[in-house]
ZATORSE-358641 format. One line per field, with one value per residue (C-alpha): y, x, z. Coordinates in nm, 3 decimals. Last residue first. Example, Ala and Ser with C-alpha at 12.3 -4.5 7.8 and 13.67 -1.06 7.14 Angstrom:
BEGIN
north = -0.106;-0.450
east = 1.367;1.230
up = 0.714;0.780
This chain:
BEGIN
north = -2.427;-2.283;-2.401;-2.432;-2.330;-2.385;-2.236;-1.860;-1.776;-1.486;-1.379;-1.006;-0.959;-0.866;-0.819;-0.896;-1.020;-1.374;-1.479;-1.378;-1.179;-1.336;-1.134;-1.246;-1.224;-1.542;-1.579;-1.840;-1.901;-1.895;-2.018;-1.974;-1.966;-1.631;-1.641;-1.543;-1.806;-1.747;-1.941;-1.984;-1.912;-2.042;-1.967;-2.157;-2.023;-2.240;-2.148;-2.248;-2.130;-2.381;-2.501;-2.804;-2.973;-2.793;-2.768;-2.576;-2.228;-2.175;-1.891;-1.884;-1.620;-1.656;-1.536;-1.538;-1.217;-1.010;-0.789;-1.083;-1.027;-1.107;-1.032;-0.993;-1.017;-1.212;-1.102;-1.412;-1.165;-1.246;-1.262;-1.492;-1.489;-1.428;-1.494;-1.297;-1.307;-1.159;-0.798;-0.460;-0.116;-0.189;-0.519;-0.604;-0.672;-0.892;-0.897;-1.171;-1.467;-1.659;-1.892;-2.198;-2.241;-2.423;-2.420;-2.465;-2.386;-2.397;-2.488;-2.314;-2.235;-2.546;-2.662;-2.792;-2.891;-2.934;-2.635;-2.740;-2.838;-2.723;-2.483;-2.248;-1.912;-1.919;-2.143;-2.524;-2.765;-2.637;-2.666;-2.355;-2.049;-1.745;-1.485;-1.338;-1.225;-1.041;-1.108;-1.042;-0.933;-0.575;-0.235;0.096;0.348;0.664;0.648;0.695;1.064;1.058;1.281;1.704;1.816;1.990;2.172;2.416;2.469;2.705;2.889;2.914;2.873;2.541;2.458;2.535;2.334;2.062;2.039;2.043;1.810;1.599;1.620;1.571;1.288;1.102;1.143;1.027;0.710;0.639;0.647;0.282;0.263;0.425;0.093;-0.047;-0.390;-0.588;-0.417;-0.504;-0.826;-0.915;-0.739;-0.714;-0.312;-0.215;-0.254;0.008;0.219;0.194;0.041;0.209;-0.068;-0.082;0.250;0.318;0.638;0.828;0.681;0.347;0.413;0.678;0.769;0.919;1.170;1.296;1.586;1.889;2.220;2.489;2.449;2.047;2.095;2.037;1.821;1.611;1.568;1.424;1.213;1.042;1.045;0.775;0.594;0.481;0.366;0.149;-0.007;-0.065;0.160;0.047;0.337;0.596;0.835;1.066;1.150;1.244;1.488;1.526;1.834;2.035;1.861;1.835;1.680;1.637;1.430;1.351;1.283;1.066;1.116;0.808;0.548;0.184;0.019;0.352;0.443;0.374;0.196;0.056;0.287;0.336;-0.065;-0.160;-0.588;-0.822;-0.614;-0.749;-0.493;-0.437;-0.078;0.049;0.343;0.140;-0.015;-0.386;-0.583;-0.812;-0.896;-0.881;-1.053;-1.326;-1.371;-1.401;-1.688;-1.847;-1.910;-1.693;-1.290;-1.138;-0.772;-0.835;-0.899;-1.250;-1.166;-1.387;-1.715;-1.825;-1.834;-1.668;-1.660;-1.445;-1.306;-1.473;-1.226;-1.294;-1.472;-1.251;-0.951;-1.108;-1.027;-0.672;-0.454;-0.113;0.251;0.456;0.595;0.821;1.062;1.113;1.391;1.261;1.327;0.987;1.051;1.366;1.645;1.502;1.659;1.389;1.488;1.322;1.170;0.867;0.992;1.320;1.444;1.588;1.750;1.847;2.037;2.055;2.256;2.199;2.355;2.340;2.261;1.855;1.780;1.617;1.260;0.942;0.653;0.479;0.461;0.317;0.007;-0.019;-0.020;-0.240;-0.513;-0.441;-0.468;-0.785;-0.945;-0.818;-1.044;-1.376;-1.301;-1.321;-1.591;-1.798;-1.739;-1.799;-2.076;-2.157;-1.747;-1.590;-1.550;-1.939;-2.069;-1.991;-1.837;-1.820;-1.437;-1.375;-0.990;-0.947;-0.629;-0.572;-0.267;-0.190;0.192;0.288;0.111;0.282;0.089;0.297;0.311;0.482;0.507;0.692;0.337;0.201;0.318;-0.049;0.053;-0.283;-0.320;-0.054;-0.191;-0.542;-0.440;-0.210;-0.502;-0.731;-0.452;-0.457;-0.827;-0.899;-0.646;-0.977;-1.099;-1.487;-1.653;-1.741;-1.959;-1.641;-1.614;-1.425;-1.269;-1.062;-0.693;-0.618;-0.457;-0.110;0.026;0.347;0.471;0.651;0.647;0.718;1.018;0.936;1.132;1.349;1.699;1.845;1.539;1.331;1.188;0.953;0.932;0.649;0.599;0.258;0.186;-0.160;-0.053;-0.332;-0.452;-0.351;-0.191;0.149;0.391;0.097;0.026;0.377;0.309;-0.058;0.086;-0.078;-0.408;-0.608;-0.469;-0.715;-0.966;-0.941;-0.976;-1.069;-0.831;-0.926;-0.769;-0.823;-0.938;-0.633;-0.318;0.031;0.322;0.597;0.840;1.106;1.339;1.555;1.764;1.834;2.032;1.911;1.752;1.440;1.571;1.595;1.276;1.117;1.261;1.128;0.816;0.808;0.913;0.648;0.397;0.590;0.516;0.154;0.056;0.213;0.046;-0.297;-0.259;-0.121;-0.403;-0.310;-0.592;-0.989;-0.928;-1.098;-0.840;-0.512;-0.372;-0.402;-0.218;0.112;0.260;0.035;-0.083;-0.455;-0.616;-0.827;-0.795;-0.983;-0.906;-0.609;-0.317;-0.064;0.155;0.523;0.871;1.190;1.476;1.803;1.901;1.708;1.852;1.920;2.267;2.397;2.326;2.091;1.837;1.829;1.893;1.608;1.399;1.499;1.415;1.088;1.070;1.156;0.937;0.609;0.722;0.806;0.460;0.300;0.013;-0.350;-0.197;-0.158;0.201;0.451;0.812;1.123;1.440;1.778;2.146;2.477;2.785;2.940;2.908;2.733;2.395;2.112;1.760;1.515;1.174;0.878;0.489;0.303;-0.048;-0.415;-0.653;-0.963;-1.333;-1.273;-1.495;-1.659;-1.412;-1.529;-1.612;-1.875;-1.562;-1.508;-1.186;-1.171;-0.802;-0.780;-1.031;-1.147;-1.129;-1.457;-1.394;-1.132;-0.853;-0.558;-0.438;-0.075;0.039;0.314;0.449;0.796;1.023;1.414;1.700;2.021;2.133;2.333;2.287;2.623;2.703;2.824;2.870;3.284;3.261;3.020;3.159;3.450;3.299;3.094;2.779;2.890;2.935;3.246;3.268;3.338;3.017;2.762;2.584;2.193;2.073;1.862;2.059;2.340;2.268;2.165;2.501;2.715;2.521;2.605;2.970;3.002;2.852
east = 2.795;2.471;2.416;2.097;1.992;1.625;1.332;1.212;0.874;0.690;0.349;0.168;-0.154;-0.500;-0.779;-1.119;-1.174;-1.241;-1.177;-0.831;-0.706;-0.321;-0.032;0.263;0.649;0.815;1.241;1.457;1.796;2.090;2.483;2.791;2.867;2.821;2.491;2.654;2.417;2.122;1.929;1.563;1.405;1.063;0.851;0.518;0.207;-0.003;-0.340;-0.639;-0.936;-1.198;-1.255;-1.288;-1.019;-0.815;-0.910;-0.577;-0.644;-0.340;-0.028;0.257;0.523;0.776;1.185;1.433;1.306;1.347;1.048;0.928;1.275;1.604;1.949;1.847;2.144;2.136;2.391;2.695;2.985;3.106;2.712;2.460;2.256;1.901;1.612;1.312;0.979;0.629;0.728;0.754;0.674;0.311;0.249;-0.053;-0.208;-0.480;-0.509;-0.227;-0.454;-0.249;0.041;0.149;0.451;0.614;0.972;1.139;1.500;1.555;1.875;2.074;2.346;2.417;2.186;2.240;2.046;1.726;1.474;1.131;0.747;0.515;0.761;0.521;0.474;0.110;0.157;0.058;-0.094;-0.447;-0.412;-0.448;-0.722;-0.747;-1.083;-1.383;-1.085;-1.289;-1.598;-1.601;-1.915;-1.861;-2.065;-1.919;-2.184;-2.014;-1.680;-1.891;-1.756;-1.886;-1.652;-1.689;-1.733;-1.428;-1.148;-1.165;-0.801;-0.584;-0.352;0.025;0.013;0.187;0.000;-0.364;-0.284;-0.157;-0.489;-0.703;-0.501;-0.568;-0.894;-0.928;-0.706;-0.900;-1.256;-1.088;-0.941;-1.354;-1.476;-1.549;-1.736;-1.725;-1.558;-1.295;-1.299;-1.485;-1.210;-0.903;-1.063;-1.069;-1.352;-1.226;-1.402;-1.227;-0.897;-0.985;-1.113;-0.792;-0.835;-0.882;-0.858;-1.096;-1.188;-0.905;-0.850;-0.515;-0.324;-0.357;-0.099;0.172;0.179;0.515;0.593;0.975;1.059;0.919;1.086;0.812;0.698;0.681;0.427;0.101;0.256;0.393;0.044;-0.125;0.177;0.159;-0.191;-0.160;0.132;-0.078;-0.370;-0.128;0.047;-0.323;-0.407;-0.486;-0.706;-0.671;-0.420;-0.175;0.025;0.371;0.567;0.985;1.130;1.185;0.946;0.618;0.288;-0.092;-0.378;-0.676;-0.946;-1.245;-1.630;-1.779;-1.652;-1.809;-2.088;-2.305;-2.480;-2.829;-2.869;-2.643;-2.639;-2.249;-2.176;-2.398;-2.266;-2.313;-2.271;-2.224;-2.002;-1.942;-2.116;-2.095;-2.375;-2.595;-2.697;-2.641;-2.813;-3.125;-3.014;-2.666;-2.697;-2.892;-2.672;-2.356;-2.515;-2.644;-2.237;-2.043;-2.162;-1.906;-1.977;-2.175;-1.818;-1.727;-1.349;-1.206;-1.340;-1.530;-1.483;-1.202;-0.821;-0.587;-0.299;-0.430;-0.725;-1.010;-1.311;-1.542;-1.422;-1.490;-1.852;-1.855;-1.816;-2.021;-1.962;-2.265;-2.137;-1.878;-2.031;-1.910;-1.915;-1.805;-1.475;-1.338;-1.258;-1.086;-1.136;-1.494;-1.538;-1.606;-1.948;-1.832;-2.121;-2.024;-1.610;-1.744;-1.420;-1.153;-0.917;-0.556;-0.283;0.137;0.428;0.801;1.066;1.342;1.702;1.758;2.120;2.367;2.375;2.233;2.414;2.518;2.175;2.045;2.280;2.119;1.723;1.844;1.977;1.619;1.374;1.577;1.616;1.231;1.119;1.303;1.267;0.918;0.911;1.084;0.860;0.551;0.664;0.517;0.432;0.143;-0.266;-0.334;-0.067;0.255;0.448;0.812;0.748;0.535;0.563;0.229;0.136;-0.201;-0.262;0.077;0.049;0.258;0.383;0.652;0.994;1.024;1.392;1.452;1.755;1.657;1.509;1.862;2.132;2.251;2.273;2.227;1.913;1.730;1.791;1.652;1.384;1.268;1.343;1.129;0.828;0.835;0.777;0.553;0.484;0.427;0.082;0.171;-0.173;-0.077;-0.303;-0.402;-0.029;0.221;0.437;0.117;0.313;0.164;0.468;0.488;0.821;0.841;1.198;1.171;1.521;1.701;1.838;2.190;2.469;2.704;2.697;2.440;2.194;2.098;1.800;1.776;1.488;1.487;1.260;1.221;1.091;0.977;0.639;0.443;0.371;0.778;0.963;0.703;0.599;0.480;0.166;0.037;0.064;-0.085;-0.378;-0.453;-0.629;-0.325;-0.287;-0.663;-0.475;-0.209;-0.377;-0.113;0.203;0.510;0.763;1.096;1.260;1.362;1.451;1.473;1.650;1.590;1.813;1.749;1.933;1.762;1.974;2.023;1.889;1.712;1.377;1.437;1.100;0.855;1.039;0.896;0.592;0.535;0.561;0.372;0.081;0.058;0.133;-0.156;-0.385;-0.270;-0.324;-0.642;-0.771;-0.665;-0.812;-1.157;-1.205;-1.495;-1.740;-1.667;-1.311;-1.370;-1.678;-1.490;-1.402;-1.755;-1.905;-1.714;-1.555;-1.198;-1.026;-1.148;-0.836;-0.509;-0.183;-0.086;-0.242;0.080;-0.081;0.245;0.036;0.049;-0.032;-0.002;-0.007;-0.006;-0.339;-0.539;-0.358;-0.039;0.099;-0.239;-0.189;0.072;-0.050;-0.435;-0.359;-0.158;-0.466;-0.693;-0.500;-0.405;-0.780;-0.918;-0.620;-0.732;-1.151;-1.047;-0.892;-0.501;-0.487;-0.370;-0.102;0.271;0.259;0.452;0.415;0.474;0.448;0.468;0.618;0.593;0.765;0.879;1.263;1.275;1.117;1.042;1.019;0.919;0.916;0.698;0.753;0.434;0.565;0.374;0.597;0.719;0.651;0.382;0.042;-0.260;-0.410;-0.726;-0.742;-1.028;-1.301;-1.091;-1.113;-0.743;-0.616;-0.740;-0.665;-0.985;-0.916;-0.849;-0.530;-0.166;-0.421;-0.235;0.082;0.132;0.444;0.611;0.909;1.068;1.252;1.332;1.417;1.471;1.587;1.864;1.846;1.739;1.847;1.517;1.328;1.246;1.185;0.974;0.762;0.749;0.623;0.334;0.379;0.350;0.041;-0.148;-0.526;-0.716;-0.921;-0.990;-1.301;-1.206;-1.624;-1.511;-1.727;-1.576;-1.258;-1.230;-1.423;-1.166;-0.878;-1.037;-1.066;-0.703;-0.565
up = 1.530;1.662;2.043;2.278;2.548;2.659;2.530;2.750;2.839;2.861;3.039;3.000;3.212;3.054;3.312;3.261;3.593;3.607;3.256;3.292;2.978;2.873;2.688;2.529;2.529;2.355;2.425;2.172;2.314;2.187;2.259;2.052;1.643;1.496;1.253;0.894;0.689;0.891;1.149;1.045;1.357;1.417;1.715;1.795;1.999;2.092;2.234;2.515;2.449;2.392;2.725;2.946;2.788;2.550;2.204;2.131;1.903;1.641;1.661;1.449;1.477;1.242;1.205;0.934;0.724;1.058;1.221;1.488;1.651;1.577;1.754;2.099;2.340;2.632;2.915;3.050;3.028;2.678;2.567;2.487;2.174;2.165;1.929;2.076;1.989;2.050;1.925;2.007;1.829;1.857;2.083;1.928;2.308;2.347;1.998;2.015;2.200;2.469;2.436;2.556;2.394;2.108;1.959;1.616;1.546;1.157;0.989;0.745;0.997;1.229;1.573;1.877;2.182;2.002;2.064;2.301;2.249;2.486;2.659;2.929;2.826;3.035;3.298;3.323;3.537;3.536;3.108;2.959;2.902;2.775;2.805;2.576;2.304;2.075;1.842;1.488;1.365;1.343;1.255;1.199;1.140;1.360;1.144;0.799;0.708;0.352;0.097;0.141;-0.256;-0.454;-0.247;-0.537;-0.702;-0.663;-0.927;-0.984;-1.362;-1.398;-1.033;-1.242;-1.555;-1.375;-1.211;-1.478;-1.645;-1.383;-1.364;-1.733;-1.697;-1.413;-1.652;-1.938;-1.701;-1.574;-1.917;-1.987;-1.629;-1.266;-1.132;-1.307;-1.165;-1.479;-1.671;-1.453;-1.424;-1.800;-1.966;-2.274;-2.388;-2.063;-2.213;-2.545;-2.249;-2.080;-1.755;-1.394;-1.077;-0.766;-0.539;-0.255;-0.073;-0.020;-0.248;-0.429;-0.728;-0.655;-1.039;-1.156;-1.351;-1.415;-1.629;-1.489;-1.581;-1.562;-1.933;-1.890;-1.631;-1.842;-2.147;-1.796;-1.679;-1.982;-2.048;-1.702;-1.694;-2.057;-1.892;-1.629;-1.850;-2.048;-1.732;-1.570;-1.266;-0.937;-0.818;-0.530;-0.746;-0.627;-0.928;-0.853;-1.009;-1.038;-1.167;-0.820;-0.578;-0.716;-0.597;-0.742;-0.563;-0.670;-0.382;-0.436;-0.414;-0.489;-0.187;-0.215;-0.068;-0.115;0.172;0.306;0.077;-0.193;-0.554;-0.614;-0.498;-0.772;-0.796;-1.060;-1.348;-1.717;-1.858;-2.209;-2.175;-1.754;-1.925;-2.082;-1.779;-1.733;-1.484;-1.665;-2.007;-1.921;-1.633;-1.787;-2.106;-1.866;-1.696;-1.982;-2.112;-2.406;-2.402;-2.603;-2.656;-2.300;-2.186;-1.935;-2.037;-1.734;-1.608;-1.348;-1.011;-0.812;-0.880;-0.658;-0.844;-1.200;-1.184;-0.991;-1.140;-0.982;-1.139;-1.447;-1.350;-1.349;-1.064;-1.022;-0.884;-1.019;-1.385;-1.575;-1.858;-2.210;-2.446;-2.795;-2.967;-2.833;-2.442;-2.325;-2.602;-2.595;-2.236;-1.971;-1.740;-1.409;-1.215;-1.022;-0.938;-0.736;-0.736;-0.419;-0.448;-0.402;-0.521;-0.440;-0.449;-0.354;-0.466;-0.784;-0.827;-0.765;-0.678;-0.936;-0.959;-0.833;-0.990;-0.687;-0.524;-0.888;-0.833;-0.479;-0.645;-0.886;-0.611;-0.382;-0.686;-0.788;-0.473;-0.322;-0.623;-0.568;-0.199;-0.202;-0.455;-0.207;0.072;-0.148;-0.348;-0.663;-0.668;-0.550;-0.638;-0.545;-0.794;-0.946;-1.255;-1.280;-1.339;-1.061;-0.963;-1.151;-1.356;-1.446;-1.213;-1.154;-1.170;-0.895;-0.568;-0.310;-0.199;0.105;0.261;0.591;0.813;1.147;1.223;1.333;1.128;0.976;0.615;0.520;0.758;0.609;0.239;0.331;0.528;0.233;0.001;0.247;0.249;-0.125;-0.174;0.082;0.351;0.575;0.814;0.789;0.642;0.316;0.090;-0.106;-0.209;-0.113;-0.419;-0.411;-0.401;-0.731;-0.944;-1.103;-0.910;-0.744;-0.494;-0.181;-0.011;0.374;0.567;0.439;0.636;0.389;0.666;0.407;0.463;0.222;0.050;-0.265;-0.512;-0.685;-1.064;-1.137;-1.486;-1.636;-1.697;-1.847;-2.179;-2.295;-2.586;-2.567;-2.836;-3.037;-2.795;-2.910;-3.282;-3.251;-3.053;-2.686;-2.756;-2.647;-2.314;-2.291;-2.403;-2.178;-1.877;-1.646;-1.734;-1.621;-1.385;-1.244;-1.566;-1.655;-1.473;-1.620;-1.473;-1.301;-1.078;-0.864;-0.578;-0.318;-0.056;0.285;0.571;0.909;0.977;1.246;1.434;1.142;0.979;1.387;1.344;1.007;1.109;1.432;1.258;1.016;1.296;1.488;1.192;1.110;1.476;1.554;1.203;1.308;1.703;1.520;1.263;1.063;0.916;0.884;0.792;0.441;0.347;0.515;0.175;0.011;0.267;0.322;0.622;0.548;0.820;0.826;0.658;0.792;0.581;0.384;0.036;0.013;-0.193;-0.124;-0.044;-0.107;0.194;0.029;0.340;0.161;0.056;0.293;0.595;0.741;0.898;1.039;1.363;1.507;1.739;1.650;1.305;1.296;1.498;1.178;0.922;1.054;1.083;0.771;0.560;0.710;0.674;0.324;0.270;0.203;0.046;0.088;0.335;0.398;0.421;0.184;0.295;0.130;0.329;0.180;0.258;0.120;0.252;-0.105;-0.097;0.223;0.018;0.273;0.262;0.503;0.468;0.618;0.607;0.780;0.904;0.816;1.069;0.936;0.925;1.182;1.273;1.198;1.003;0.787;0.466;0.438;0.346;0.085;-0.060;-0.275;-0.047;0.274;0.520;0.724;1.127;1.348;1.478;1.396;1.504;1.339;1.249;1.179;1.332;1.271;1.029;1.003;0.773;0.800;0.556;0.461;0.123;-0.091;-0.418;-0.506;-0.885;-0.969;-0.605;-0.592;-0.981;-0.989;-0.680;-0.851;-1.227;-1.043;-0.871;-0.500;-0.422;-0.581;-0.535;-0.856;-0.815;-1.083;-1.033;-1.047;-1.068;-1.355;-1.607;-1.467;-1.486;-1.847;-1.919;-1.702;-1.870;-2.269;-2.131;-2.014;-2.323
């Protein structure tokens, strides 16, 4: 056994150390039976420019943010294991993805506030792949095309969100215990390229009832004194219930069951619920179907989706059961993704070899979240219009196979347009695993690492793997090979060729081999630090401007007098530009109610499900610059009768001296009956 692992790990570059960390027999034995923990939960903001920036996610250069339906927040928990001293941070962010240059930097300014205690190995950092949010933080190429280049003020945000997250679980860290439950939940999900699932052997597509993943696994958190710290539960589902039409920055499906779950336990932000992604690479949330990438309807489909996830997710909260016994360990690395040598054992008896990042053409055409041009399944197997006969004739390389290229991210000068040297990522706490992976995997593909871990850590009491899809670095989608072979846009997407998921679970076995037996793993090769070669084309706010005989939070357009629940309160302002200020842990808006004794009370903000924050550019005379900013409240079904208003808070920058200033303005009264 231990020479077949030390050749496995070699050829991946994994060399097996000798140095114990926490998962051999000792450490076993000094945490079997423990189920005592310490823990902490905390939220931050990671909202950025809510104007005029690309949103990553369907890569349409017409998506661009034009304000707020809900804030994108960075959910962090702590966990630590007394019994052995070792501690790990999972984080679920309300992002596209999450990238290297992301997951550098929070590393980075947590060692710069607390010393060694978090780094690579132990911070794992998932999105929950919402296409709402706005883009440009990525250090590579190919992720910055709709933003127009790198988007310092987004990436700032996102980073020292991140950071502020984990700080405050760092802070709130106290004792308690871990509980589970799992369960499966239909009619959430559906798979979108089910041909291609199709392709997958008869035998192996028997073992399961469903084409996607129907599992939630929940992992609840409590204190010893009975006080809930919060949840993390994992779901395969994109988060595109918005669709590529949408230009209200929103967490989407999973960020409104979050919202949903934080607000019914009504703790403030010490409460915190993360519904976390996995391996929903072909899985759509859009079950009544839909156009433009999201549902018929985006808002309603949002809350179709976020209904189910969130009504599952409560049923499982009641059926957690006895405490987890175990500790905490984790491994991480990082791979050279463009040149793995794939023993036969791992792909199909032959040694294989992954190749320079590419996309195919299908990849073009989208996939039915977010449709492109062209058409799906464009294979060199099946080459079926001139255009696929000409890049196959002239692009291919033998090594992507079916796939007709149309972009070589892995071989752009002077650096590759996509990241090659990737981290894996490998955490336990007590029986439960989790797969840090930065790919989008397929249902078929995910269930295929799952197994290979679990026959790994089975031995020391694992029973639960889950991947945390799009962790930690981001580098397209990973299809079976049998899916690959189709072409669909998962396949045309996979980037490092037919072998890429061989190469992933030979890491990974790798890996599991080495915690099962308590050994380290090599750190692997030092990925591209690209902060200093930034560029941007976006310009920023040059200065705001209004009409000479108006002011800055001014009503253009004002509330009725009187309104009943169900209806919407509308009202205009002259606004300014939002990246002027981003307003992190604030907002724009306030709905307010007044008091007995004549005080206003917030009781929205730009976070809540009923509220949006639209902003569009006036063509004022002289100048272009002039804004509008309008704020809608949909009043809610429970709203106590009495009087409102509706508040906006803003920032202007004088052309004369640079300066920014904050403005507000306030709508009249008005009354909900």
């Amino acid at each position: 056994m231990c020479a077949q692992l030390n050749r496995f790990a070699l050829v991946l570059g994994l060399v097996v150390g000798t140095v114990a960390l926490g998962a051999g027999a000792g450490s076993q034995d000094a945490c079997a039976g423990n189920t005592r923990f310490l823990m902490g939960a905390g939220m931050g903001d990671i909202t950025g420019p809510a104007a005029e920036v690309g949103m990553m996610g369907y890569g349409q250069l017409s998506q661009q943010t034009a304000g707020i339906h809900q804030r994108l927040r960075s959910r962090a928990f702590v966990i630590e294991s007394p019994c052995n001293g070792r501690r790990v941070v999972f984080v679920s962010a309300d992002l596209g993805m999450v990238f290297q240059g992301v997951k550098t930097q929070v590393v980075e300014r947590l060692r710069a506030r607390f010393g060694e205690v978090y780094g690579d190995d132990n911070v794992l950092i998932s999105a929950t792949h919402t296409h709402s949010g706005p883009g440009g933080f990525s250090h590579h190429t190919l992720y910055n095309l709709t933003s127009f280049g790198f988007v310092p003020q987004n990436f700032d945000a996102i980073v020292s969100g991140i950071v502020t997250s984990i700080v405050r679980a760092h802070s709130r860290l106290g004792e308690g215990t871990l509980r589970l439950a799992s369960g499966e939940l239909l009619g959430a999900s559906r798979n979108r390229s089910p041909e291609a699932y199709r392709l997958n052997p008869a035998a192996e597509r028997a073992l399961y009832a469903q084409d996607v993943d129907t599992r939630m696994t929940l992992l609840r958190l409590t204190r010893t004194d009975g006080r809930d710290v919060g949840l993390i539960n994992w779901f395969a589902v994109h988060a595109t219930s918005m669709g590529n039409t949408h230009h209200f920055i929103s967490g989407d499906n999973k960020g409104l069951a979050s919202y949903w779950f934080e607000k019914a336990h009504d703790a403030g932000d010490t409460f915190v619920a993360a519904f976390a992604q996995s391996n929903e690479g072909d899985v759509t949330p859009n079950v009544l179907g839909g156009t433009n990438g999201g549902g018929a309807d985006d808002f309603e489909d949002t809350e179709i989706s976020a209904r189910r996830q969130f009504d599952f997710a409560s049923r499982l909260w009641g059926q957690t059961g006895a405490p987890l016994t175990g500790g905490v360990d984790y491994r991480h690395t990082f791979v050279k993704m463009d040149a793995v040598d794939v023993a036969p054992a791992f792909a199909d008896g032959r040694p294989r070899r992954t190749c320079p990042a590419a996309i195919g053409l299908s990849m073009l055409a989208g996939a039915e979240d977010g449709p492109g041009f062209g058409v799906e399944g464009a294979s060199c197997s099946v080459v079926h219009d001139l255009w696929s006969q000409f890049t196959c004739a002239l692009t291919t390389t033998p090594c992507q196979g079916e796939k007709p290229i149309v972009l070589e991210m892995g071989t752009m000068q002077p650096h590759p347009w996509s990241p090659e040297v990737l981290p894996f990522q490998l955490v336990t706490v007590g029986p439960l695993a989790l797969v840090g992976v930065p790919f989008e995997m397929t249902t078929m593909a995910g269930r295929r690492l799952r197994r290979t871990v679990l026959e790994q850590l089975a031995p020391v009491g694992v029973t639960e793997v889950i991947i945390a899809g799009l962790s930690n670095d981001y580098a397209g989608y990973v299809a079976t090979r049998e899916e690959y072979a189709r072409q669909d846009y998962e396949g045309a997407s996979t980037h490092f060729g037919p072998w890429t998921l061989a190469a992933i679970q030979q890491g990974f076995d790798a890996m599991a081999a080495a915690m099962r037996e308590g050994q380290a793993v090599s750190p692997g090769p030092t990925p591209r630090d690209l902060r200093y070669v930034q560029a941007s084309l976006q310009p920023g706010v040059v200065f705001d401007d209004k009409l000479l005989w108006v002011e800055f939070g001014e009503v253009y357009a004002d509330a009725q007098a009187s309104y009943g629940r169900g209806d919407t309160v509308r009202v205009t302002f002259w606004g300014a530009h939002p990246k002027n200020d981003l307003r992190l842990e604030g907002t724009y808006l306030r709905v307010q109610r007044k008091g007995l004794i004549g005080a206003w009370v917030d009781v929205a903000d730009d976070s809540d499900w009923e509220t949006r924050y639209s902003w569009e550019r006036e063509n004022c005379v002289p100048t272009l610059g002039c804004s509008l900013v309008t704020v809608e409240w949909r009043i809610p079904g429970d709203a106590a009768p009495g009087t409102y208003r509706i508040l906006h808070e803003g920032d202007w920058k004088s052309g004369w001296d640079g300066r920014v200033r904050p403005y507000y303005g306030a709508s009249r009264a008005f009354t909900v009956k």
